[in-house]
Residue frames relative to the residue before (quaternion, step in Angstrom):
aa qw qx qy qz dx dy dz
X 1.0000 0.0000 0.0000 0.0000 0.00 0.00 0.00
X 0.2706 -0.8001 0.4572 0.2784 3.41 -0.63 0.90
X 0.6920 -0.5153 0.3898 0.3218 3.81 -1.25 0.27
X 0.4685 -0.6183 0.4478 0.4447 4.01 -0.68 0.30
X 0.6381 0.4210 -0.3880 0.5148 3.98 1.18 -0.88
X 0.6485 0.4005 -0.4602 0.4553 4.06 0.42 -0.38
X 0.5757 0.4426 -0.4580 0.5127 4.05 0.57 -0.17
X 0.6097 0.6072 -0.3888 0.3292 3.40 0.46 -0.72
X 0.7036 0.4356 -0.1365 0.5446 3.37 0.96 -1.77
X 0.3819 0.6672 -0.4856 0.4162 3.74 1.25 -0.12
X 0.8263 0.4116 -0.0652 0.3789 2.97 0.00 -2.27
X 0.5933 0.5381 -0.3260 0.5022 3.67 1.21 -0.62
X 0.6288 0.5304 -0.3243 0.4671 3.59 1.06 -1.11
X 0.6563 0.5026 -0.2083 0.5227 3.55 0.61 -1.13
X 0.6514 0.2916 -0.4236 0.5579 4.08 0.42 -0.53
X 0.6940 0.4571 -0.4116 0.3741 3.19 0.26 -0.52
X 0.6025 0.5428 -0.4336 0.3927 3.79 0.86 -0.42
X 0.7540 0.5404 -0.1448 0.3442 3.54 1.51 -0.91
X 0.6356 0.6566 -0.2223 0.3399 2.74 1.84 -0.43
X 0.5075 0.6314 -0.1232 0.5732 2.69 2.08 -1.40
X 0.5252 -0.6646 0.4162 0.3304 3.53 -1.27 1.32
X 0.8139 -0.2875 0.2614 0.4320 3.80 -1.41 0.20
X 0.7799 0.3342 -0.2326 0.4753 3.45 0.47 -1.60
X 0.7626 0.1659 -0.4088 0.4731 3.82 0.02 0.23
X 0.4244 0.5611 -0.6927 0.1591 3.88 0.05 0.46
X 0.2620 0.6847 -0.6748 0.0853 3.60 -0.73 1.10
X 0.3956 -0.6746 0.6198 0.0657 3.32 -1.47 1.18
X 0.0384 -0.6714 0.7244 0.1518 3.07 -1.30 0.41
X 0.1966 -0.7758 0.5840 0.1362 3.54 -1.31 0.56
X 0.2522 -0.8172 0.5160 0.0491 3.59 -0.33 1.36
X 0.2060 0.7107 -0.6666 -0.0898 3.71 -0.68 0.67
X 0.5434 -0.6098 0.5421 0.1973 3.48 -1.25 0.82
X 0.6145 -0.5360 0.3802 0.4365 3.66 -1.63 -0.15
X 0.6280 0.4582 -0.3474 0.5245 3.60 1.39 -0.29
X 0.8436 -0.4273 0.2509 0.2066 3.57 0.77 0.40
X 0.4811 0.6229 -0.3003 0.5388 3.19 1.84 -1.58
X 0.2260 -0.7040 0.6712 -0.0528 3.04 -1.85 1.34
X 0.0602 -0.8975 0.4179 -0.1275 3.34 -0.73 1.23
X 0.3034 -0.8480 0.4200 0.1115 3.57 -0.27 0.67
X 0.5680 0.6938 -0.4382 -0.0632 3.41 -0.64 0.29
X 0.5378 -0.6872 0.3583 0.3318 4.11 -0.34 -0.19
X 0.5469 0.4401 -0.4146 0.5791 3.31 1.32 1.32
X 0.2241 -0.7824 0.5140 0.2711 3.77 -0.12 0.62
X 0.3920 -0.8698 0.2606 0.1482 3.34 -0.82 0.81
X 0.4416 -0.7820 0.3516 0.2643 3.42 -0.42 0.28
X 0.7993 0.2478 -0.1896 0.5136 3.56 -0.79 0.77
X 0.3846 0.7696 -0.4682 0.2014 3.98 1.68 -0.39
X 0.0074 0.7904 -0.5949 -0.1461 3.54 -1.19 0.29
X 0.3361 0.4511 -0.5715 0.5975 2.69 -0.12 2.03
X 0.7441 -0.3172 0.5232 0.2682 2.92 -2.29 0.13
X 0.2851 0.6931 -0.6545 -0.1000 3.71 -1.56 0.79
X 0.5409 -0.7365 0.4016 -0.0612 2.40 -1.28 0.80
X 0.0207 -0.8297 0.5469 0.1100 4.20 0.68 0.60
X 0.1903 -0.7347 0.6498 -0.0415 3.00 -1.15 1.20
X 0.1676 -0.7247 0.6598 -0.1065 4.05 -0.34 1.20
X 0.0126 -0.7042 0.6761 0.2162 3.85 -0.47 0.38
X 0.5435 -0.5137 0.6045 0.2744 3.33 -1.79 0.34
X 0.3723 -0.7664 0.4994 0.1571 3.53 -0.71 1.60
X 0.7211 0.3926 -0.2376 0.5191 3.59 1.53 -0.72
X 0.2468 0.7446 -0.4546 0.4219 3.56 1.75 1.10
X 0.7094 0.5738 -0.0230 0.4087 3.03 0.85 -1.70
X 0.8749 0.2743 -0.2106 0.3391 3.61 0.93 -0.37
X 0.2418 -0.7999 0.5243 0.1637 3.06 -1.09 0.77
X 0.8542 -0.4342 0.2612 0.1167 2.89 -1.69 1.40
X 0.1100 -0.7692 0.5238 0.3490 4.05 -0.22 -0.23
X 0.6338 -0.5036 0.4526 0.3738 3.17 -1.26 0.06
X 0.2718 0.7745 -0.5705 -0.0264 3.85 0.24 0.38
X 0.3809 -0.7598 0.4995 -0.1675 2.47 -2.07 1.69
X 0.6625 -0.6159 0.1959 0.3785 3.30 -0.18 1.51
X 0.4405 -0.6936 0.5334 0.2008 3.75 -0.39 1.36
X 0.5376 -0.6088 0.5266 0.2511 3.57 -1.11 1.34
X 0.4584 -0.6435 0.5444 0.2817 4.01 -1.05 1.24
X 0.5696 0.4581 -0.5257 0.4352 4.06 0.51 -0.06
X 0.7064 -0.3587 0.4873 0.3672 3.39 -2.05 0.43
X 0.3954 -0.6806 0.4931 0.3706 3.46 -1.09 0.45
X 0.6786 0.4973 -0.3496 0.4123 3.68 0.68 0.34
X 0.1045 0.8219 -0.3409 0.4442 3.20 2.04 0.54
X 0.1870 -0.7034 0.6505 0.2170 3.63 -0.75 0.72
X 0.4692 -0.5689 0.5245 0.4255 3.62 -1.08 0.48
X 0.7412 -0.4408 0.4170 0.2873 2.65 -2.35 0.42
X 0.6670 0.4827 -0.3588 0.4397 3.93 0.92 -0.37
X 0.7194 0.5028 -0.2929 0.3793 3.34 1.31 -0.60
X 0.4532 0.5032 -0.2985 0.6726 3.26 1.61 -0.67
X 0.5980 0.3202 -0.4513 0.5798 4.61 -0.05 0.07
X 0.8821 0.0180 -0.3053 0.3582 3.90 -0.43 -0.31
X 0.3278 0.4754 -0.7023 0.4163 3.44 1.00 1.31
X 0.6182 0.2775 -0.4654 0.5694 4.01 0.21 -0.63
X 0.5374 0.5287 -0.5496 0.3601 3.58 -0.31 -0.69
X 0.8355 0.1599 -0.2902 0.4383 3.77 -0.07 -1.02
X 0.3720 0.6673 -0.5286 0.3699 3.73 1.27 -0.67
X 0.7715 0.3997 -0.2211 0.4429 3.96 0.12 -1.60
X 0.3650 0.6471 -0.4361 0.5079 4.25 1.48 -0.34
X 0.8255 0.3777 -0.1524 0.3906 3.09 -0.08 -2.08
X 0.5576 0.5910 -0.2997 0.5001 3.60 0.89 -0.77
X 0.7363 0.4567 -0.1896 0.4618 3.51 0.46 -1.21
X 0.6220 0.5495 -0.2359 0.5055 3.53 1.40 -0.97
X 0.6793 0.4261 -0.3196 0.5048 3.92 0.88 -0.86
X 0.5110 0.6254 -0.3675 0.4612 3.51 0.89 -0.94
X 0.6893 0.4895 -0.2706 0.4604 3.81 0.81 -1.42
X 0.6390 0.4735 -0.2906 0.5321 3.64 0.61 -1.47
X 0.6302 0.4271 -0.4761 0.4403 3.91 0.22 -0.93
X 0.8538 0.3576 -0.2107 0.3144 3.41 -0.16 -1.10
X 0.6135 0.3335 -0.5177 0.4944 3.93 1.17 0.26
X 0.4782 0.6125 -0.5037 0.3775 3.95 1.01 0.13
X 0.3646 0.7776 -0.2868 0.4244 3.30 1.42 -1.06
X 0.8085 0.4568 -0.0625 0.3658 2.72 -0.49 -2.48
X 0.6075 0.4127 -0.3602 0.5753 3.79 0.67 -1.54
X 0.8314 0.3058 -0.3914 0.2491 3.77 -0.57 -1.00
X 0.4841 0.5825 -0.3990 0.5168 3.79 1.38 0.01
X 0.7928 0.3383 -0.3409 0.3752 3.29 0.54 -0.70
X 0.4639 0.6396 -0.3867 0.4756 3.68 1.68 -0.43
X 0.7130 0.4151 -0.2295 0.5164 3.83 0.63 -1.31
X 0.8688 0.2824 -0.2678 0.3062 3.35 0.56 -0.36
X 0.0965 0.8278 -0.4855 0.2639 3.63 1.88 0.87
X 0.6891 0.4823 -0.2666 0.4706 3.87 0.98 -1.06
X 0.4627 -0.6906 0.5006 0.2417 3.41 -1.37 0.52
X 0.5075 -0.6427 0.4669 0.3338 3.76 -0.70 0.84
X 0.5239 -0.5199 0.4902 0.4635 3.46 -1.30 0.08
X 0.7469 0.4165 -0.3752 0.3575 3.53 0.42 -0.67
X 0.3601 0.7959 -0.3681 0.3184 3.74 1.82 0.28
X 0.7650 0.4824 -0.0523 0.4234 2.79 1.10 -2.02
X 0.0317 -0.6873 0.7212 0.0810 3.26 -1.60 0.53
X 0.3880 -0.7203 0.5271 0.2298 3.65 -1.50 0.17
X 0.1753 -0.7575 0.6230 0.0852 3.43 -0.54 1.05
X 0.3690 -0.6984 0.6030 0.1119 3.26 -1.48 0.31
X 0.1751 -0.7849 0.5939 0.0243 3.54 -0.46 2.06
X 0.2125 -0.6747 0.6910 0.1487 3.60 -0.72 0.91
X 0.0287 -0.7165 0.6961 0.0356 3.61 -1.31 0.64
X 0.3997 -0.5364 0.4151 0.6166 3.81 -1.28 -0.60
X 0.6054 -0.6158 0.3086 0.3989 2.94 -1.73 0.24
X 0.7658 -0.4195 0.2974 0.3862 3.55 -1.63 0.41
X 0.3790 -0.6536 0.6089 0.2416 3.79 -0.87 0.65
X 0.7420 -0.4002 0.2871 0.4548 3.66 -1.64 0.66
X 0.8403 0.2684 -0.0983 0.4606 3.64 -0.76 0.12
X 0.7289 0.4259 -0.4253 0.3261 3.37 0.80 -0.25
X 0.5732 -0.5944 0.4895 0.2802 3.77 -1.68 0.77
X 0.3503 -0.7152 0.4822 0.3652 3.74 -1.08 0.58
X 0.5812 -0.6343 0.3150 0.4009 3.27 -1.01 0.48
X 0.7328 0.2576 -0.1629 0.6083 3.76 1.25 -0.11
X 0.6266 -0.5603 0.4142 0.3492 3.62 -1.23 0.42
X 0.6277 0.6212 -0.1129 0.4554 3.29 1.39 -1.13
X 0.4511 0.6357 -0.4213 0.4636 3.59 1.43 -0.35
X 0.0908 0.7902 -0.6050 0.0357 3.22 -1.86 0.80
X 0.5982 -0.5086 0.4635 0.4106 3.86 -0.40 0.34
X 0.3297 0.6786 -0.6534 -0.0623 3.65 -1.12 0.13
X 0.4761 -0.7206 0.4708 0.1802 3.13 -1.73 -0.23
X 0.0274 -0.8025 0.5474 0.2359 3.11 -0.27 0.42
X 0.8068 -0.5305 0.1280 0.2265 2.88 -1.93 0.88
X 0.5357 0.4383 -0.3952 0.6039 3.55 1.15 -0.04
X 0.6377 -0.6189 0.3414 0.3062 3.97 0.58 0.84
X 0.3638 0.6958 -0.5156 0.3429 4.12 1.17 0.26
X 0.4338 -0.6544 0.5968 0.1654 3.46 -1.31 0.52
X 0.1606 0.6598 -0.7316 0.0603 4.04 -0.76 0.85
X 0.4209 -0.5901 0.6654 0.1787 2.67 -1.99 0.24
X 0.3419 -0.8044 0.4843 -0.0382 3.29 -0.41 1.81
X 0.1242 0.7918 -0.5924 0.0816 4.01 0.36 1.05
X 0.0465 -0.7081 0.6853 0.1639 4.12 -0.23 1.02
X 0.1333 -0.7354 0.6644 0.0032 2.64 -1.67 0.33
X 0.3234 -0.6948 0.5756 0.2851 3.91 -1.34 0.42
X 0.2532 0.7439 -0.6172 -0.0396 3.37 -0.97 0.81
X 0.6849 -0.5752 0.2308 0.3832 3.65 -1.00 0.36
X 0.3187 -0.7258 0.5501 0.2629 3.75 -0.96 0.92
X 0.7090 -0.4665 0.2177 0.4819 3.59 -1.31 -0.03
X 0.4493 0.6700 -0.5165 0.2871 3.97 0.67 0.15
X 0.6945 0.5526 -0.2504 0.3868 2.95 1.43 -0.94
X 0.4378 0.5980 -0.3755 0.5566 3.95 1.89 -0.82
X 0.7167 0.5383 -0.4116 0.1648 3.15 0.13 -1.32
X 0.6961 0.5214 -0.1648 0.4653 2.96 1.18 -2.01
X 0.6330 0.5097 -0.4314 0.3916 3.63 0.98 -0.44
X 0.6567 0.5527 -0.2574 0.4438 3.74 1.22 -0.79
X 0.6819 0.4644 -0.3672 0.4295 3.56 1.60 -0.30
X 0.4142 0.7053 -0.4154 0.3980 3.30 1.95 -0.65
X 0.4900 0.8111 -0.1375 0.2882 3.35 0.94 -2.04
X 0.7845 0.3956 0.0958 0.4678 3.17 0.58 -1.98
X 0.6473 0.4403 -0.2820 0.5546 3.21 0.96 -0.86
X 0.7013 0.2103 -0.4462 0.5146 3.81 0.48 -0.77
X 0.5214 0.6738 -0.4556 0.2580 3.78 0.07 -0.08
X 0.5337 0.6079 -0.0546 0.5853 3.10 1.34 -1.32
X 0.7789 0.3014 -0.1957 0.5139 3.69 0.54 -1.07
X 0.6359 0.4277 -0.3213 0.5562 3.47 0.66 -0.69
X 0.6794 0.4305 -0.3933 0.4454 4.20 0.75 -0.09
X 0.4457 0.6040 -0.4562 0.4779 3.70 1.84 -0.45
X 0.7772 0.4405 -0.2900 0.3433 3.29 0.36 -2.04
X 0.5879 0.6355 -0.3899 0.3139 3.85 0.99 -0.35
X 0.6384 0.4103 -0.1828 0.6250 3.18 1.37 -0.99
X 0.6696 0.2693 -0.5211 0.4557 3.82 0.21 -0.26
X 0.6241 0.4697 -0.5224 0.3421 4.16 0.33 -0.35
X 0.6553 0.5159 -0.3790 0.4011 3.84 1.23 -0.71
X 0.4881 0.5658 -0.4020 0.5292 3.59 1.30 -0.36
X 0.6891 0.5062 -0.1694 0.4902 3.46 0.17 -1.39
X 0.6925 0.4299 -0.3071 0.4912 3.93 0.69 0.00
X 0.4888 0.5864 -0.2590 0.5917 3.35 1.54 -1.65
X 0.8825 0.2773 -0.2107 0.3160 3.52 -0.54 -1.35
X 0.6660 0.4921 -0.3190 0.4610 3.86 1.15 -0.38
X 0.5639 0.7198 -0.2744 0.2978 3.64 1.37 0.12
């Protein structure tokens, strides 16, 4: 059975073995002629008994990692997630110019096309009364007629646009509407996915 002051000097020997960096933990282990075993990290002088040097093995102490099977790309390889939201935003940004091209379109169709075609127009015929002594018609194109019960009008034709021309203005309309609601959703995509 060992004493309470030789456990002591145990547990002191032993912090002290741990405390102390790698290269100088050396132990010495002291057994006496009665047997008593002792620890400590100064070798002693004059002992009668057995000592013992004790040196641990620094490559005792370690343990191994787990090593795990090295990915078959180059190691300067972007990964497989980084290489998805480069295309990922590559096909955004794509999808986004496509949008911007086609409401720039849309605006410059609908600027160029603000005028009625010739095949738009038709000429209607404004009757007014007729012009008093001295007075100027309001158009070059003005002219007296009659109508058939023998009244005087002033007969001013004109060309104004028929409904081909609405129509095409309401598809113009639509189209930039339509484009400018694409380019909204491809810039909210494009914001979503580059974050």
């Amino acid at each position: 059975m060992i004493d309470s002051g030789l456990a002591r000097a145990l547990v002191l020997a032993l912090a002290a073995a741990v405390a102390v960096p790698a290269a100088a933990q050396v132990l010495y282990k002291l057994t006496d002629r009665q047997g008593r075993v002792t620890y400590s990290d100064r070798a002693p002088k004059d002992f009668d008994g057995t000592v013992v040097r004790l040196e641990p093995d620094p490559a005792a102490n370690v343990v191994p990692s787990a090593k795990t099977e090295a990915p078959s790309r180059p190691a300067n390889a972007p990964s497989e997630w980084a290489e998805n939201r480069r295309r990922t935003r590559a096909e955004l940004e794509k999808r986004l110019r496509a949008a911007q091209a086609r409401v720039e379109a849309a605006q410059k169709a609908r600027a160029e096309g603000g005028e009625p075609l010739p095949e738009e127009l038709q000429t209607i015929q404004r009757h007014g009364p007729p012009l008093k002594a001295g007075q100027q018609p309001p158009n070059p194109n003005c002219f007296v007629s009659r109508f058939p019960n023998g009244d005087a009008s002033l007969n001013c034709p004109s060309r104004v646009p028929h409904d081909a021309f609405y129509e095409r203005q309401k598809k113009l309309d639509e189209e930039l509407a339509s484009a400018e609601e694409e380019l909204a959703l491809a810039e909210r995509a494009y914001r979503g996915g580059t974050d």
